[in-house]
PDB file with SEQRES, HELIX, SHEET and CRYST1 records, atoms N, CA, C and O in Angstrom:
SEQRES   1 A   82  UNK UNK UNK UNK UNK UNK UNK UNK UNK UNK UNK UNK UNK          
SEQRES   2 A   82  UNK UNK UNK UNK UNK UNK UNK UNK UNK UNK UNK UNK UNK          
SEQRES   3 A   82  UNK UNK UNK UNK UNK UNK UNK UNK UNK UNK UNK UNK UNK          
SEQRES   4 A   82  UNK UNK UNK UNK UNK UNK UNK UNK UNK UNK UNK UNK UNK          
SEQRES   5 A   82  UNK UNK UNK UNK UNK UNK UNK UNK UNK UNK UNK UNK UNK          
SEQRES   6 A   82  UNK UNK UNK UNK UNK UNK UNK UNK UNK UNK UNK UNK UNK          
SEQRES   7 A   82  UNK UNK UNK UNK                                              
HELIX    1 AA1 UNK A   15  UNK A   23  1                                   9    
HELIX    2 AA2 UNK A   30  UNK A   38  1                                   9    
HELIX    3 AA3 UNK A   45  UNK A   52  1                                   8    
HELIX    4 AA4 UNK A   63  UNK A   69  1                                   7    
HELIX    5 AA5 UNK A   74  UNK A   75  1                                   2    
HELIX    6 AA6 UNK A   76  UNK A   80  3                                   5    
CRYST1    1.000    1.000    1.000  90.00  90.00  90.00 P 1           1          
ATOM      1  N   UNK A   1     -27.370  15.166   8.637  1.00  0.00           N  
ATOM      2  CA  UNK A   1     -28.364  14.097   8.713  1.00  0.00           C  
ATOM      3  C   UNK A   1     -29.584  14.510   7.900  1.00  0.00           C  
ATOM      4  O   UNK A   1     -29.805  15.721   7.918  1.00  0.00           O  
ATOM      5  N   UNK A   2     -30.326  13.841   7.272  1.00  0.00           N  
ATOM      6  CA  UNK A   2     -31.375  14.309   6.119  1.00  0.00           C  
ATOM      7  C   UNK A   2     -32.450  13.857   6.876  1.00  0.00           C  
ATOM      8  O   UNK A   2     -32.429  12.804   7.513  1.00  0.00           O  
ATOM      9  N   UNK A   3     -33.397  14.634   6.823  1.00  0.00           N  
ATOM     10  CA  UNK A   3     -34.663  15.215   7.382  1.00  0.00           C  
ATOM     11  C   UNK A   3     -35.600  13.836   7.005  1.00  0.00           C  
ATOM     12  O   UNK A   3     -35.861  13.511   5.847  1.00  0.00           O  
ATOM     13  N   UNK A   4     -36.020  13.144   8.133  1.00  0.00           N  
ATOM     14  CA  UNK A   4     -37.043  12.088   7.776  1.00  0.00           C  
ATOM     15  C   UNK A   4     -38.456  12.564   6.594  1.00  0.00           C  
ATOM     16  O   UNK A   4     -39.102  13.600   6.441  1.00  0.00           O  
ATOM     17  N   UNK A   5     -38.471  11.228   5.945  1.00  0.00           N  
ATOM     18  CA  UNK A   5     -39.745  11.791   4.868  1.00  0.00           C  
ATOM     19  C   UNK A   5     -40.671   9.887   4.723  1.00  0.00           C  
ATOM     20  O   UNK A   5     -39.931   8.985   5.117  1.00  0.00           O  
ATOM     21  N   UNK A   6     -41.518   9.609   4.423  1.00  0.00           N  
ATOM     22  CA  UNK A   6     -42.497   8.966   4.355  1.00  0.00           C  
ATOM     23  C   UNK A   6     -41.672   7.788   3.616  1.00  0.00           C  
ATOM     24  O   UNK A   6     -40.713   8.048   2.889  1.00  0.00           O  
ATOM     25  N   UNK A   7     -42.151   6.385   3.877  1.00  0.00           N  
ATOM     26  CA  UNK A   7     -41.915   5.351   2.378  1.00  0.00           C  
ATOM     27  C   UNK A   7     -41.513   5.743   0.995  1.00  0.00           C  
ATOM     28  O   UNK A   7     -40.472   5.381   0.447  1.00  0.00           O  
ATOM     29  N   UNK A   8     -42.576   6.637   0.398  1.00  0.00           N  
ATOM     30  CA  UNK A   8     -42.637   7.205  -0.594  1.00  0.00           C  
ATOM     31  C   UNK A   8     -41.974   8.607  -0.511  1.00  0.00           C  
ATOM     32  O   UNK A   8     -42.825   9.391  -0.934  1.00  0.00           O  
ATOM     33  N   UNK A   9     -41.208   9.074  -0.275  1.00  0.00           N  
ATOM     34  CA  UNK A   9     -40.296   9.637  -0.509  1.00  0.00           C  
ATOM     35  C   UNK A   9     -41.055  11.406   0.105  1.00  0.00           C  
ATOM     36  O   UNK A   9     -40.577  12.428  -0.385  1.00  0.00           O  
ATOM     37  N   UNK A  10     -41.896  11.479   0.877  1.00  0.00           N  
ATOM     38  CA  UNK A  10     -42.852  12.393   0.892  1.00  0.00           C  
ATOM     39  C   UNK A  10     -42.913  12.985   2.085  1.00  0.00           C  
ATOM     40  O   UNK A  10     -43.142  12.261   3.054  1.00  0.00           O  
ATOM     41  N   UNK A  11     -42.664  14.898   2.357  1.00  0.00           N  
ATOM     42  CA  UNK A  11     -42.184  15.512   3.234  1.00  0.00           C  
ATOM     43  C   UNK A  11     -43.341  15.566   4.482  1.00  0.00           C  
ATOM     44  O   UNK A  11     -42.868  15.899   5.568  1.00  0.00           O  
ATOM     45  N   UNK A  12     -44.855  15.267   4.454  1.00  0.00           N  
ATOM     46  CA  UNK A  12     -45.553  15.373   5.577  1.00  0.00           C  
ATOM     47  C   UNK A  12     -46.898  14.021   5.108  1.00  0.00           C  
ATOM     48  O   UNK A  12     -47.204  13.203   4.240  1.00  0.00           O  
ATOM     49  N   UNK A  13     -47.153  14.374   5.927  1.00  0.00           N  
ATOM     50  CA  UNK A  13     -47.765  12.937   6.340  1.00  0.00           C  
ATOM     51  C   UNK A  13     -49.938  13.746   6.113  1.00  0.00           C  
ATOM     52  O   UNK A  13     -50.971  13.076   6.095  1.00  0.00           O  
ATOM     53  N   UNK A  14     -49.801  15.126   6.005  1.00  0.00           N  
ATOM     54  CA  UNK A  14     -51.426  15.755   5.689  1.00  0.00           C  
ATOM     55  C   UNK A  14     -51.532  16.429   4.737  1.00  0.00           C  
ATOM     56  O   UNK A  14     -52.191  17.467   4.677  1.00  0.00           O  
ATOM     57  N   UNK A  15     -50.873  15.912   3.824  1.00  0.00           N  
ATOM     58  CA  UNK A  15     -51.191  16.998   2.463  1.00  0.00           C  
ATOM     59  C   UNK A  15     -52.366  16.839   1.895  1.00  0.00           C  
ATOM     60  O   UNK A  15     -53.089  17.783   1.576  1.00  0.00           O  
ATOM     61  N   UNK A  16     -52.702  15.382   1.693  1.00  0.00           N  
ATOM     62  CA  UNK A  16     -53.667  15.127   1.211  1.00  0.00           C  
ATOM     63  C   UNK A  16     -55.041  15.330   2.057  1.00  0.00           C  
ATOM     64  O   UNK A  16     -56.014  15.966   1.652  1.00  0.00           O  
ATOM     65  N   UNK A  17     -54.961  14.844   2.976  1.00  0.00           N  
ATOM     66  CA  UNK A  17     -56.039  15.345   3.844  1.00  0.00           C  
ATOM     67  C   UNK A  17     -56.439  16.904   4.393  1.00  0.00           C  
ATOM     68  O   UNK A  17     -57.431  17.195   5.061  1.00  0.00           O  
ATOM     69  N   UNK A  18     -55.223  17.943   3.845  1.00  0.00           N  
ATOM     70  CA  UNK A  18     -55.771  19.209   4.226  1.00  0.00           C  
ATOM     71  C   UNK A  18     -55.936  19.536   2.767  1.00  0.00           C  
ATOM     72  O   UNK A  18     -56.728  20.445   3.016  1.00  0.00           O  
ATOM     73  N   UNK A  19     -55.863  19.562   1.558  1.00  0.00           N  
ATOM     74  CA  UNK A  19     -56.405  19.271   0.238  1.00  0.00           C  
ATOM     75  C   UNK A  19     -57.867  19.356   0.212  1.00  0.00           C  
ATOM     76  O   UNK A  19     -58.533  20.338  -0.118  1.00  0.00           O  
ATOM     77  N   UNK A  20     -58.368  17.991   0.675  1.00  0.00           N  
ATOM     78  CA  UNK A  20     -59.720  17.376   1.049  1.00  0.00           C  
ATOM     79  C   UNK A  20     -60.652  18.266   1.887  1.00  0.00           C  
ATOM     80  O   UNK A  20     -61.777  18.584   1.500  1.00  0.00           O  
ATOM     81  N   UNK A  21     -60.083  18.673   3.133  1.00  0.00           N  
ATOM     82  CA  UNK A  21     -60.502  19.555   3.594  1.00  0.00           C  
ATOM     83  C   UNK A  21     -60.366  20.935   3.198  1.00  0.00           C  
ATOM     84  O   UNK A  21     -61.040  21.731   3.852  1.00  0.00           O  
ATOM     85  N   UNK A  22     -59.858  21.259   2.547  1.00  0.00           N  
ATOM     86  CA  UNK A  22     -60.016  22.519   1.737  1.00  0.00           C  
ATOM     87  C   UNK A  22     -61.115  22.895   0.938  1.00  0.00           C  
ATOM     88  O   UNK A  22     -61.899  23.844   0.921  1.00  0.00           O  
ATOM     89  N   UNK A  23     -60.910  21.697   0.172  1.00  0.00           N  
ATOM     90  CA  UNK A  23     -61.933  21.528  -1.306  1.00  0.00           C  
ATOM     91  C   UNK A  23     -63.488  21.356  -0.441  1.00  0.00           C  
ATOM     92  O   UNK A  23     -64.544  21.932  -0.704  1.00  0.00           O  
ATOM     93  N   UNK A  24     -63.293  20.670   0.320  1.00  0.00           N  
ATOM     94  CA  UNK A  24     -64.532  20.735   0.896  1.00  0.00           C  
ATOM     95  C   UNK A  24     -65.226  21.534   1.586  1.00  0.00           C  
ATOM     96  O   UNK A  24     -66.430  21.360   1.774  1.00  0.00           O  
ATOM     97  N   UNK A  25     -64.459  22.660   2.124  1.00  0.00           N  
ATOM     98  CA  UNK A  25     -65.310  24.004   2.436  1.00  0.00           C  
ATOM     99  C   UNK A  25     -65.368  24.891   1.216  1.00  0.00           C  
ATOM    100  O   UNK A  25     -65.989  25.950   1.317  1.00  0.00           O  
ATOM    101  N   UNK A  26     -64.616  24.481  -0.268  1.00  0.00           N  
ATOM    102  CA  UNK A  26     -64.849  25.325  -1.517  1.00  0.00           C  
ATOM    103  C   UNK A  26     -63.935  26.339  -1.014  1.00  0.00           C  
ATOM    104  O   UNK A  26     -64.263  27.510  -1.202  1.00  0.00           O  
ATOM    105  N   UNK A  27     -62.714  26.063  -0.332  1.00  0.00           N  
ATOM    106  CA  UNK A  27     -61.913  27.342   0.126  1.00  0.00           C  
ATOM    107  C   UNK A  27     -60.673  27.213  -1.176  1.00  0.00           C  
ATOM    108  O   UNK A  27     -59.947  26.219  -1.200  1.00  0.00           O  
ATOM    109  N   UNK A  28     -60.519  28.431  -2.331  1.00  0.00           N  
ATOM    110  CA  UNK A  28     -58.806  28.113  -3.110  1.00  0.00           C  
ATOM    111  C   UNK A  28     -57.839  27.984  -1.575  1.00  0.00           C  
ATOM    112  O   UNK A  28     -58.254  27.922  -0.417  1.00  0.00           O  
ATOM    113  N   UNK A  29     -56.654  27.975  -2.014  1.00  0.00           N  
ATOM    114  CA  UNK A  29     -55.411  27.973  -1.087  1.00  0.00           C  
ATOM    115  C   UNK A  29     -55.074  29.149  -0.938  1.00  0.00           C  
ATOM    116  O   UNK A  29     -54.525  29.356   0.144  1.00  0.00           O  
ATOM    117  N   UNK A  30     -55.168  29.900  -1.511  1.00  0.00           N  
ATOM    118  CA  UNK A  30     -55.267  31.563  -1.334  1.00  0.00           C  
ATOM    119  C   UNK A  30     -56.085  31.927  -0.050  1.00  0.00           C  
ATOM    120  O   UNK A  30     -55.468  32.461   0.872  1.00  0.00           O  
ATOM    121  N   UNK A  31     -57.577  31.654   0.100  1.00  0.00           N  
ATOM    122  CA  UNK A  31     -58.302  31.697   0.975  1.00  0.00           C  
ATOM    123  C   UNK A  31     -58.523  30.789   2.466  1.00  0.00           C  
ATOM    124  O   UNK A  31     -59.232  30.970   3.456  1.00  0.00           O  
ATOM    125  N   UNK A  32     -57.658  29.870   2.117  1.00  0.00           N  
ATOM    126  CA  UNK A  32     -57.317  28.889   3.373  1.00  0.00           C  
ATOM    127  C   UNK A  32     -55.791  29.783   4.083  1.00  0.00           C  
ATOM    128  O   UNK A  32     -55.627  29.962   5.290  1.00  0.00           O  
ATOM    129  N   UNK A  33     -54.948  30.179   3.134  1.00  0.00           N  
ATOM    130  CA  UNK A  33     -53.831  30.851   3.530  1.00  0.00           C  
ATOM    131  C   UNK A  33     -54.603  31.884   4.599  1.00  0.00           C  
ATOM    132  O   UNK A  33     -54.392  31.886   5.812  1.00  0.00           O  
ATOM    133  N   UNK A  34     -55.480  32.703   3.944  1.00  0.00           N  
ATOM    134  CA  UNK A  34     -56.032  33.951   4.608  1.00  0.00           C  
ATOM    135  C   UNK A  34     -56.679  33.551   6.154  1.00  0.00           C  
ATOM    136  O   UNK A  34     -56.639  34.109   7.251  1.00  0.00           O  
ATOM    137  N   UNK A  35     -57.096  32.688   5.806  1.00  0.00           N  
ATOM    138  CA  UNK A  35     -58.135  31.892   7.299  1.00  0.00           C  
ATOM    139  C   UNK A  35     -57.121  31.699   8.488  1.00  0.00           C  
ATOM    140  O   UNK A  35     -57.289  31.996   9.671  1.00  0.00           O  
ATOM    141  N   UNK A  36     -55.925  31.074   7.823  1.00  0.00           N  
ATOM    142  CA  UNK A  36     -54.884  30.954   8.486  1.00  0.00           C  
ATOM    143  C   UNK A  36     -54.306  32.035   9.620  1.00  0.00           C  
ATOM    144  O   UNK A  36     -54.027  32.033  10.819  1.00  0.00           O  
ATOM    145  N   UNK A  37     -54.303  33.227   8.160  1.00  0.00           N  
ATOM    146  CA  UNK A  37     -53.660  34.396   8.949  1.00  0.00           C  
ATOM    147  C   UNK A  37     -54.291  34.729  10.051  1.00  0.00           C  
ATOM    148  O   UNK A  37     -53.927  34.906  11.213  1.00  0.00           O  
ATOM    149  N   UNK A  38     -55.377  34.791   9.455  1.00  0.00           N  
ATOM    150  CA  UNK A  38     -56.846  35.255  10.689  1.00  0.00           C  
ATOM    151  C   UNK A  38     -56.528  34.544  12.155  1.00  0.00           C  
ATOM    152  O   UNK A  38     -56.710  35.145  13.214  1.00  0.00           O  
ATOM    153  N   UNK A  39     -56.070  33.293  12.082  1.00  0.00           N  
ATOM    154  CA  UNK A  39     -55.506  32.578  13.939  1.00  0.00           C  
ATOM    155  C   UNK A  39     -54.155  33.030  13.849  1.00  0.00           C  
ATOM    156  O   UNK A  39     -53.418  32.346  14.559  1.00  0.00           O  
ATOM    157  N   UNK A  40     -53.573  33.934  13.232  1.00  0.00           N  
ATOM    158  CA  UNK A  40     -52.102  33.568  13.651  1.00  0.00           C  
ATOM    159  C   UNK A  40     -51.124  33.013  13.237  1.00  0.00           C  
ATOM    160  O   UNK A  40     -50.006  33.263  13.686  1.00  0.00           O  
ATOM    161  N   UNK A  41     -51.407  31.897  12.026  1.00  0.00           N  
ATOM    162  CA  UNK A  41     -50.458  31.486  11.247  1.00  0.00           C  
ATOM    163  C   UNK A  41     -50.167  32.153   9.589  1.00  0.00           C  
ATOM    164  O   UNK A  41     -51.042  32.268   8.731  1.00  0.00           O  
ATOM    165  N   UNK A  42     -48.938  32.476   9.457  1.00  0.00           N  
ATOM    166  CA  UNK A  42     -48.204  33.322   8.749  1.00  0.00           C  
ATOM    167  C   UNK A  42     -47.958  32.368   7.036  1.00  0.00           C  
ATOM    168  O   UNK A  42     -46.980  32.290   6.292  1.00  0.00           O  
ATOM    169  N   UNK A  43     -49.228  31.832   6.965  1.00  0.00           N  
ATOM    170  CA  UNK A  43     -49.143  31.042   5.656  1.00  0.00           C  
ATOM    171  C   UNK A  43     -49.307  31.760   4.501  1.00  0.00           C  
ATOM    172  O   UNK A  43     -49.958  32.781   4.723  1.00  0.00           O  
ATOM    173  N   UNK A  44     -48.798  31.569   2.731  1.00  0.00           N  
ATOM    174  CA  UNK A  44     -49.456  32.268   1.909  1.00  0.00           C  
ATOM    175  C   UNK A  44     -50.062  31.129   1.425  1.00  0.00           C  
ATOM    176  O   UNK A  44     -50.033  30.064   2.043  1.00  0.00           O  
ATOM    177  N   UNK A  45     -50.658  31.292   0.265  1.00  0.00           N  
ATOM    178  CA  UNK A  45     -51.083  30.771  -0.961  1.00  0.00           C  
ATOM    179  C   UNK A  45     -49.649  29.584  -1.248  1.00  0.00           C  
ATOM    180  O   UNK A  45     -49.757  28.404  -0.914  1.00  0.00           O  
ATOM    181  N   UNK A  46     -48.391  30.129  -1.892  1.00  0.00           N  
ATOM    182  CA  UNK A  46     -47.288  28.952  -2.146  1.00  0.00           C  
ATOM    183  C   UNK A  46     -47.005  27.992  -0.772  1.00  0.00           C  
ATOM    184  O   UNK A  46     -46.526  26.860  -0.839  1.00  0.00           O  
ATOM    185  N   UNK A  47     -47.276  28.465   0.102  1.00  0.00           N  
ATOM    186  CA  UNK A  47     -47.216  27.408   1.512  1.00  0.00           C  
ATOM    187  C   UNK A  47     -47.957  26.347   1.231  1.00  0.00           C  
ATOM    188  O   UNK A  47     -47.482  25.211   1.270  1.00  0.00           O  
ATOM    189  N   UNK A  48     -49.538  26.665   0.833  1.00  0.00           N  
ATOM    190  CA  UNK A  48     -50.457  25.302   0.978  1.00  0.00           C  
ATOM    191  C   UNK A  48     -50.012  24.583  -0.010  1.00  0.00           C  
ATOM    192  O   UNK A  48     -49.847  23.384   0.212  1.00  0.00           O  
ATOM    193  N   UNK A  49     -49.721  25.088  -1.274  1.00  0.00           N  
ATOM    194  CA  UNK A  49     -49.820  24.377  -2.397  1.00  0.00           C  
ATOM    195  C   UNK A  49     -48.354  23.192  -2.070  1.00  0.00           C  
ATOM    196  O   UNK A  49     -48.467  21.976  -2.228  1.00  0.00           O  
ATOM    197  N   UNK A  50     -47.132  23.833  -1.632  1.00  0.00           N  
ATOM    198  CA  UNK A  50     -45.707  23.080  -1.158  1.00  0.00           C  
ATOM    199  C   UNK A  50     -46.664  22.163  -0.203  1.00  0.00           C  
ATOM    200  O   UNK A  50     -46.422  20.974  -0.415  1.00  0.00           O  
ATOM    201  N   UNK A  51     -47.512  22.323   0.622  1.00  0.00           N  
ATOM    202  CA  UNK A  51     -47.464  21.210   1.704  1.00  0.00           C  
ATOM    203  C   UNK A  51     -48.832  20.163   1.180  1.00  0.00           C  
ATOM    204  O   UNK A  51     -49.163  19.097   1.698  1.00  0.00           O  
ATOM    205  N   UNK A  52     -49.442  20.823   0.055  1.00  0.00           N  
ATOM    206  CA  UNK A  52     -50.440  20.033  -0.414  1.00  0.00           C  
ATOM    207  C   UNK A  52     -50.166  19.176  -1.168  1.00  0.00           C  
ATOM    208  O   UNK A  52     -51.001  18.294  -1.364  1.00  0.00           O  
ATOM    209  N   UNK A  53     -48.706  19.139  -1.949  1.00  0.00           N  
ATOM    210  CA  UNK A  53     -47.884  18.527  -3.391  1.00  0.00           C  
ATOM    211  C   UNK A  53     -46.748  18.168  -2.581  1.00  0.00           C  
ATOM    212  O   UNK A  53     -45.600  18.152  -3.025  1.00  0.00           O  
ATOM    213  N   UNK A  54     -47.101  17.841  -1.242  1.00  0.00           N  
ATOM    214  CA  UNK A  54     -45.925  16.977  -0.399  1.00  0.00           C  
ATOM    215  C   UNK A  54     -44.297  17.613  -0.712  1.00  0.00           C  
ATOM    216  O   UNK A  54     -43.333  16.871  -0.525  1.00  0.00           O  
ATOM    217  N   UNK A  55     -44.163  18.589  -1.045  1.00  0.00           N  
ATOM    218  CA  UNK A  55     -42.716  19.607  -1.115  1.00  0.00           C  
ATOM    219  C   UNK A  55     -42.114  20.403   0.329  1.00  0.00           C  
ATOM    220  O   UNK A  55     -41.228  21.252   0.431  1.00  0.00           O  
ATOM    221  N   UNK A  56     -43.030  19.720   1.441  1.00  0.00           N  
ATOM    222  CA  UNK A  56     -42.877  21.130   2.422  1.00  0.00           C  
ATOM    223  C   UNK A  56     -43.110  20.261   3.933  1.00  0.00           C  
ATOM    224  O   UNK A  56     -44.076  19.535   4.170  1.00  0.00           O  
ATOM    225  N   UNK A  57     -42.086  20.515   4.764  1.00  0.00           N  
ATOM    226  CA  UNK A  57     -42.893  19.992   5.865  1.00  0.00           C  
ATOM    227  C   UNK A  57     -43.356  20.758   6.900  1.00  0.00           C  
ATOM    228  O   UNK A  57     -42.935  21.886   7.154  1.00  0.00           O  
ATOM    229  N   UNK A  58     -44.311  20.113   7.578  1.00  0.00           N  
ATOM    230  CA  UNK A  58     -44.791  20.799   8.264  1.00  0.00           C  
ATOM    231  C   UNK A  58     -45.339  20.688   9.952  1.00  0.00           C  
ATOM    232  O   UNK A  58     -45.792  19.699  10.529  1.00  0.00           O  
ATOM    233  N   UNK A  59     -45.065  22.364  10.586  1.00  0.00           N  
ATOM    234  CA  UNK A  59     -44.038  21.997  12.041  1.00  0.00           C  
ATOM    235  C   UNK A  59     -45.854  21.923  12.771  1.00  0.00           C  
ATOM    236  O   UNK A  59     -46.890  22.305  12.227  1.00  0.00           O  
ATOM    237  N   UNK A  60     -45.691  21.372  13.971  1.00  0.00           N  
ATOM    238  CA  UNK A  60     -46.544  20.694  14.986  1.00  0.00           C  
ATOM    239  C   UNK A  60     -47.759  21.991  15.204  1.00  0.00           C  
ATOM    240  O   UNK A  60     -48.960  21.830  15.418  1.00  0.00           O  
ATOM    241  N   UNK A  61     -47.016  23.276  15.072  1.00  0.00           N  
ATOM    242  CA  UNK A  61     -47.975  24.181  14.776  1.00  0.00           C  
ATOM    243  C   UNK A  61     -48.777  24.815  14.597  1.00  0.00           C  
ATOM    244  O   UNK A  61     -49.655  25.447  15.185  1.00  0.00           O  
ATOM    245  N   UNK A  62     -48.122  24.442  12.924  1.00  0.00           N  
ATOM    246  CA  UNK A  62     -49.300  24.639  11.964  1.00  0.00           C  
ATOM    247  C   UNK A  62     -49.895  23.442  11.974  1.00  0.00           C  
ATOM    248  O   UNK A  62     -50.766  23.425  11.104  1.00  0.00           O  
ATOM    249  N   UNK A  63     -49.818  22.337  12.615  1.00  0.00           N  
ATOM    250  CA  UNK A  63     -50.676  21.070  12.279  1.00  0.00           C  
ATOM    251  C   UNK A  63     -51.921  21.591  13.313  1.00  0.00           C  
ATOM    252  O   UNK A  63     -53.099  21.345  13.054  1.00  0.00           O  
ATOM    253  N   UNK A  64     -51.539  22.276  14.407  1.00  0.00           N  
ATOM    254  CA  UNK A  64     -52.182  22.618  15.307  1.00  0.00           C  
ATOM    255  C   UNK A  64     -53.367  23.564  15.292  1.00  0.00           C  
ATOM    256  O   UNK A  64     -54.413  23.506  15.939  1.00  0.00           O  
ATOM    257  N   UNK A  65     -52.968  24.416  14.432  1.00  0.00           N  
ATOM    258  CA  UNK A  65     -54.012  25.513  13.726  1.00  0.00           C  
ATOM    259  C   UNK A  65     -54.745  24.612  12.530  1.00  0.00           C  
ATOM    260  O   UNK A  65     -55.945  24.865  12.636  1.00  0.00           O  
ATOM    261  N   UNK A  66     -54.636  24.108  11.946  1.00  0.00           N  
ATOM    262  CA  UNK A  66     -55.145  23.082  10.735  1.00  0.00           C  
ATOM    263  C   UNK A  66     -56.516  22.568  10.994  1.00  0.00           C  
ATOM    264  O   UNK A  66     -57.651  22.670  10.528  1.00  0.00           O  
ATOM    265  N   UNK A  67     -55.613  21.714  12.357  1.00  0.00           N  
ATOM    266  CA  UNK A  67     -56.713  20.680  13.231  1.00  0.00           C  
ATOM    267  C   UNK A  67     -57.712  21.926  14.032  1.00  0.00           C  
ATOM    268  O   UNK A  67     -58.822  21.525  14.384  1.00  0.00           O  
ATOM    269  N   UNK A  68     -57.385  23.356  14.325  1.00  0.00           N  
ATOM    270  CA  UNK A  68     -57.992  23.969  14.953  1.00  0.00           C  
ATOM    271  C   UNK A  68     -59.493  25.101  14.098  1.00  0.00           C  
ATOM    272  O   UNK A  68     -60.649  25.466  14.311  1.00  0.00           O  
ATOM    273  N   UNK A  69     -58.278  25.229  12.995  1.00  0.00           N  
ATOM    274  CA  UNK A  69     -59.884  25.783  12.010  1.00  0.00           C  
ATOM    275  C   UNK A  69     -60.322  25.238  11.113  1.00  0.00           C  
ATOM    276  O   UNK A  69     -60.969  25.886  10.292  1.00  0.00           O  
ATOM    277  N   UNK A  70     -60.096  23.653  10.928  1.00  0.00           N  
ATOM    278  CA  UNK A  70     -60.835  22.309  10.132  1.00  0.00           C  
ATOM    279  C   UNK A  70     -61.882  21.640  11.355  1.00  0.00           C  
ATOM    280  O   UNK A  70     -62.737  20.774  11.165  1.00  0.00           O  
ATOM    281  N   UNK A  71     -61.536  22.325  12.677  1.00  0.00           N  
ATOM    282  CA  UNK A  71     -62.363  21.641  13.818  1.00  0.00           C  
ATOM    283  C   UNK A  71     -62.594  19.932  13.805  1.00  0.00           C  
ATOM    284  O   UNK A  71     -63.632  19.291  13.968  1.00  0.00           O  
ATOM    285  N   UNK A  72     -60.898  19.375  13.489  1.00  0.00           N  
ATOM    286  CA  UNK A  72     -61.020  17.763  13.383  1.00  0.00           C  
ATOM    287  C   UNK A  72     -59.428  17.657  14.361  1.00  0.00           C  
ATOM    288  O   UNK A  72     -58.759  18.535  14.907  1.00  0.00           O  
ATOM    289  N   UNK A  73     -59.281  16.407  14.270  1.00  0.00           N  
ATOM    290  CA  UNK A  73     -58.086  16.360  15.448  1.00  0.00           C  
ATOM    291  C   UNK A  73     -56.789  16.092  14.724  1.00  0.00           C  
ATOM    292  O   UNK A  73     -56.667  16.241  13.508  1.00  0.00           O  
ATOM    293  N   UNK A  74     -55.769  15.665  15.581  1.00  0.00           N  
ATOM    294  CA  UNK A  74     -54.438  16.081  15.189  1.00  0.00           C  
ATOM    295  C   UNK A  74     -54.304  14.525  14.229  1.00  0.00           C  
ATOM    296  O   UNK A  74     -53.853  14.219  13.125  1.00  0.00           O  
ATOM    297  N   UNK A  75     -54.872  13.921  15.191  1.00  0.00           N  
ATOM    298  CA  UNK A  75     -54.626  11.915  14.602  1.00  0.00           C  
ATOM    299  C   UNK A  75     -55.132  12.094  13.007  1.00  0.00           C  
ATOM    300  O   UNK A  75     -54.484  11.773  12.011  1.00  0.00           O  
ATOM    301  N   UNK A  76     -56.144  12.550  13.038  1.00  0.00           N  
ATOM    302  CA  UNK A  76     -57.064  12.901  11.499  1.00  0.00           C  
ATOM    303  C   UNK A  76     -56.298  12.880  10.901  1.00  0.00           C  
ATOM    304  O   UNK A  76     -55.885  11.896  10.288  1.00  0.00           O  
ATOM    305  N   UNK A  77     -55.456  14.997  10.885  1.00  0.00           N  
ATOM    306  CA  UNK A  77     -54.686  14.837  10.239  1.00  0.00           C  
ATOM    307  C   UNK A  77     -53.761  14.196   9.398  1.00  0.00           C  
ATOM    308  O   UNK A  77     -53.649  14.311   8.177  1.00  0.00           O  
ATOM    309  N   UNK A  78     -52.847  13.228  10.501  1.00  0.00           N  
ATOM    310  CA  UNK A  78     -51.836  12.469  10.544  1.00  0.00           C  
ATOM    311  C   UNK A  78     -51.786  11.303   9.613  1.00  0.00           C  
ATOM    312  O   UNK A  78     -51.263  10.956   8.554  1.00  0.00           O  
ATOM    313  N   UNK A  79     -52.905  10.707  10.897  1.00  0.00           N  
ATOM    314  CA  UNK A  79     -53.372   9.047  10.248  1.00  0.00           C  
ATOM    315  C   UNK A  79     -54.515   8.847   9.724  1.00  0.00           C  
ATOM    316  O   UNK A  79     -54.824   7.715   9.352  1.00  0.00           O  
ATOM    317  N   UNK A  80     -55.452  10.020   9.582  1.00  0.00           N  
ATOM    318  CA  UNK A  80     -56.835   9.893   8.711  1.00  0.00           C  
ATOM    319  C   UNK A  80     -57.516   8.755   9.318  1.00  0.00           C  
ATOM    320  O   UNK A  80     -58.285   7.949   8.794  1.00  0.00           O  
ATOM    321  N   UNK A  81     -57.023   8.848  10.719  1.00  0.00           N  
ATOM    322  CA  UNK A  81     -58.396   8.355  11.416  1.00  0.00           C  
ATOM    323  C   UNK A  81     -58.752   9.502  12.224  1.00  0.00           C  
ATOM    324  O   UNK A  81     -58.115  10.490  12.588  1.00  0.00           O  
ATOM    325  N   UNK A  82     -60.047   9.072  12.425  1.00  0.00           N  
ATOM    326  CA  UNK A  82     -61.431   9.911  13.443  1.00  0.00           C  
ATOM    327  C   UNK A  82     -60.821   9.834  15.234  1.00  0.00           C  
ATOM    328  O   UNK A  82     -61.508  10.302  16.141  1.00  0.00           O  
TER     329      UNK A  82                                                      
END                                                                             
């Protein structure tokens, strides 16, 4: 059975919005990877970029740590509402 993906053909539903939030603390993906490590999640540098260029999906988790050191909520994430 093949792994659900978006309308547009697209593996997660926050790429773009953790992008946004990246750029907006001036963090590369290198350094968001690292922030990561720092709670616990085992991300590198090629992780963000796969889940930022919609190549990668991504488990409840890491959505969880995202929403936890972006200090915004899970819906944000998701549906880019507040």
């Amino acid at each position: 059975m093949p792994k659900p993906r978006t309308k547009t053909g697209e593996k997660n539903l926050i790429g773009q919005r953790l992008k946004a939030l990246r750029e907006g603390k001036g963090w590369s993906q290198r350094n968001l990877a690292y922030q990561l490590q720092l709670i616990g999640v085992d991300m590198d540098k090629n992780v963000i970029t796969r889940i930022e260029t919609n190549k990668r999906y991504v488990t409840d988790l890491e959505i969880q740590a995202i929403a936890k050191l972006f200090q915004v909520s899970y819906q944000y994430l998701i549906d880019g509402e507040a």
